[in-house]
C-alpha positions as CSV (number, residue, x, y, z in Angstrom):
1,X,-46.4,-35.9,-52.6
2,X,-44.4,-32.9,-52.8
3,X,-47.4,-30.8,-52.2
4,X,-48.2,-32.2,-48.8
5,X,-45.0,-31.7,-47.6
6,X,-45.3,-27.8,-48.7
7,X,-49.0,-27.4,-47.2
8,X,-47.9,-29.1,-44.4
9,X,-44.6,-27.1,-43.7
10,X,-47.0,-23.6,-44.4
11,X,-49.5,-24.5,-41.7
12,X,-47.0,-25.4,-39.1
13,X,-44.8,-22.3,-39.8
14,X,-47.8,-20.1,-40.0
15,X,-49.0,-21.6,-36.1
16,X,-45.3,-21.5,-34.7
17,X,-45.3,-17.2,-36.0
18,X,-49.1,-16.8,-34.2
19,X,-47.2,-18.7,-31.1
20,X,-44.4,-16.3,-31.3
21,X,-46.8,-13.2,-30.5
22,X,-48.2,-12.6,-27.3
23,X,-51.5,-11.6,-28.5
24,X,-52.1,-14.7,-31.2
25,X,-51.0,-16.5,-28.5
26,X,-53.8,-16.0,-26.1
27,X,-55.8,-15.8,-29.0
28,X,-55.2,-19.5,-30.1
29,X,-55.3,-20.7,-26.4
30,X,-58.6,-19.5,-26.2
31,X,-60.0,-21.2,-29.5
32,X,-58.3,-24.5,-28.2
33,X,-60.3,-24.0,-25.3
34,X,-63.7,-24.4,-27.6
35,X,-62.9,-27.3,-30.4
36,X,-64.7,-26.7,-33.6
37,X,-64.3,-29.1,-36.0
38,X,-62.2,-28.7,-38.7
39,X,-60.4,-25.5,-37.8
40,X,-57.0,-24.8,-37.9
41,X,-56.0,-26.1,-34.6
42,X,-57.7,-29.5,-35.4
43,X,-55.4,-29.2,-38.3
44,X,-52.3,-28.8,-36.2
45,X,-53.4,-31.1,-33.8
46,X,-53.9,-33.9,-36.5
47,X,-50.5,-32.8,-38.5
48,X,-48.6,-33.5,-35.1
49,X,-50.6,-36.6,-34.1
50,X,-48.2,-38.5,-35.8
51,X,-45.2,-37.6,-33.5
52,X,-44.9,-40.2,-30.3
53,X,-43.5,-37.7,-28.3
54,X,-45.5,-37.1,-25.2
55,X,-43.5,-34.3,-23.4
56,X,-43.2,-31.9,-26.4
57,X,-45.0,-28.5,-26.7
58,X,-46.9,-28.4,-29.5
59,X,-44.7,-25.7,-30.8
60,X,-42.0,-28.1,-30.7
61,X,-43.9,-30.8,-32.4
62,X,-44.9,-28.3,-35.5
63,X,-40.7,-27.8,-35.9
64,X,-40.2,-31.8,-36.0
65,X,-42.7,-32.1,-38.4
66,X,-41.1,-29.5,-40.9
67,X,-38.0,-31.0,-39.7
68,X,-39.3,-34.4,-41.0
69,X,-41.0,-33.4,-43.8
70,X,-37.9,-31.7,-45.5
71,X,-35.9,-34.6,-45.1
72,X,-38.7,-37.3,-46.8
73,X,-38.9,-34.5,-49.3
74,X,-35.2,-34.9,-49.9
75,X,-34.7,-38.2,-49.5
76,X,-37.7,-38.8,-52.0
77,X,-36.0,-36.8,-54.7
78,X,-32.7,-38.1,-54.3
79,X,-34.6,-41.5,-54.9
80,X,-36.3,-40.0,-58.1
81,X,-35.0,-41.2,-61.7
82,X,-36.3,-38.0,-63.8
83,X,-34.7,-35.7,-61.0
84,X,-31.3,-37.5,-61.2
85,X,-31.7,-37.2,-65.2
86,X,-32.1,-33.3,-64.8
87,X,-29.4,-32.9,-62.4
88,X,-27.1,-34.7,-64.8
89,X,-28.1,-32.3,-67.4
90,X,-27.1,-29.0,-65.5
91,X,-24.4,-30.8,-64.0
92,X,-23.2,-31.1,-67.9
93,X,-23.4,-26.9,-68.1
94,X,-23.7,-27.4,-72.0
95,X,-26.6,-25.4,-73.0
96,X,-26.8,-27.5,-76.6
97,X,-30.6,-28.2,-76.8
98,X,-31.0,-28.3,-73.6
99,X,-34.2,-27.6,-73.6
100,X,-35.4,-30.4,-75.8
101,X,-33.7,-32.9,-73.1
102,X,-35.9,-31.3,-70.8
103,X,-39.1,-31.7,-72.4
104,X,-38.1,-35.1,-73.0
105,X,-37.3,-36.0,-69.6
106,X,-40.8,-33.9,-68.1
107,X,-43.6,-34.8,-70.8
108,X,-46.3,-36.6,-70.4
109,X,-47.1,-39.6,-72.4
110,X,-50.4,-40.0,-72.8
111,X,-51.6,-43.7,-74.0
């Protein structure tokens, strides 16, 4: 789900810029130091769980994950029929109803 992948990338480059401060820094050492559930370390903590890596800072772990979730992202599309269909269609440059090829390729069909 593209949207995972952008929430995802949001959190982890919104902790690596509080990690980047002195102040947010101490600040987010401290709440580590009293887990409450559900907060935004938690979060982190449960976005980077995935990684295997052991002897990574956490900071580290955060830039793999973007690192990884930009290139599933990209891989999924590239593996996407209606996104190859639009690329085709600006690849064309005609702009001849290209709109309506659009719509066509991005509607819903409802049953």
């Amino acid at each position: 789900m593209p949207t995972d992948y952008i929430i995802k990338n949001i959190k982890v480059d919104f902790f690596n810029r509080l990690i980047e401060n002195e102040l947010t820094k101490k600040m987010m050492i401290e709440l580590a130091k009293q887990p409450i559930p559900n907060d935004f370390i938690s979060k982190i903590l449960d976005i980077t769980r995935e990684l295997e890596e052991e002897n990574m800072s956490l900071q580290d772990k955060c830039k793999l994950v973007k690192l990884n979730n930009i290139t599933e992202y990209r891989s999924n599309q590239k593996n996407d029929v209606k996104v190859q269909k639009l690329g085709d269609i600006y690849k064309t440059g005609s702009k001849d109803n290209i709109s309506g090829l659009i719509f066509q390729i991005c509607r819903f069909d409802v049953a």
